[in-house]
N, C-alpha and C positions, 0 to 999 in steps of 0.2 A: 504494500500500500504506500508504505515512504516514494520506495522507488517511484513509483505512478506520479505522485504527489510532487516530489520533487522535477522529474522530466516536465512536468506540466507548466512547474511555476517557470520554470526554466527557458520555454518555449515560451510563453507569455510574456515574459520578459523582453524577451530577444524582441518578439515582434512589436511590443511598446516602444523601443528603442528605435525600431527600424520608421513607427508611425511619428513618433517626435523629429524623424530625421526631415518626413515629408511636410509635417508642419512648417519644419523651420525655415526648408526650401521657399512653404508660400506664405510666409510671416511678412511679408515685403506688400503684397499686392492684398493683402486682407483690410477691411475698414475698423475694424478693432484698435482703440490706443496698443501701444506697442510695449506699452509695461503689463499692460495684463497679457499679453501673448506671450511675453518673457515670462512671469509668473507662471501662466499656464505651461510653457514648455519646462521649467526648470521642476515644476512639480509632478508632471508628468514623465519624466528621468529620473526625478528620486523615486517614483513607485517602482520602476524600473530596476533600478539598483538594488532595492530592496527584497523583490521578487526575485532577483538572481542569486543573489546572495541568500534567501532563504532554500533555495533551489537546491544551492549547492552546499547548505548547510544540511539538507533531508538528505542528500545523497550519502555522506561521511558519514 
């Protein structure tokens, strides 16, 4: 079950990472202020980080 658990957060991570990569790309052309998009991208990388690294804490 860890096993499960952790490959999951693991994946889900990865691909947060990869969805913050494409936010950031169109952080330029969005009508949003540009502090809350930073806010949103910086807090949406900590989930990220956290997910992996619990990932890779279930797997050990």
């Amino acid at each position: 079950m860890k096993l499960i658990l952790g490959i999951g957060a693991i994946l889900i991570g990865i691909w947060q990472v990869y969805i913050s990569k494409q936010y950031f790309n169109s952080l330029k052309k969005q009508s949003t202020p540009l502090i809350l998009g930073l806010i949103a991208l910086i807090s949406s990388l900590a989930f990220a980080a956290c997910l992996l690294i619990y990932g890779i804490m279930l797997l050990i």
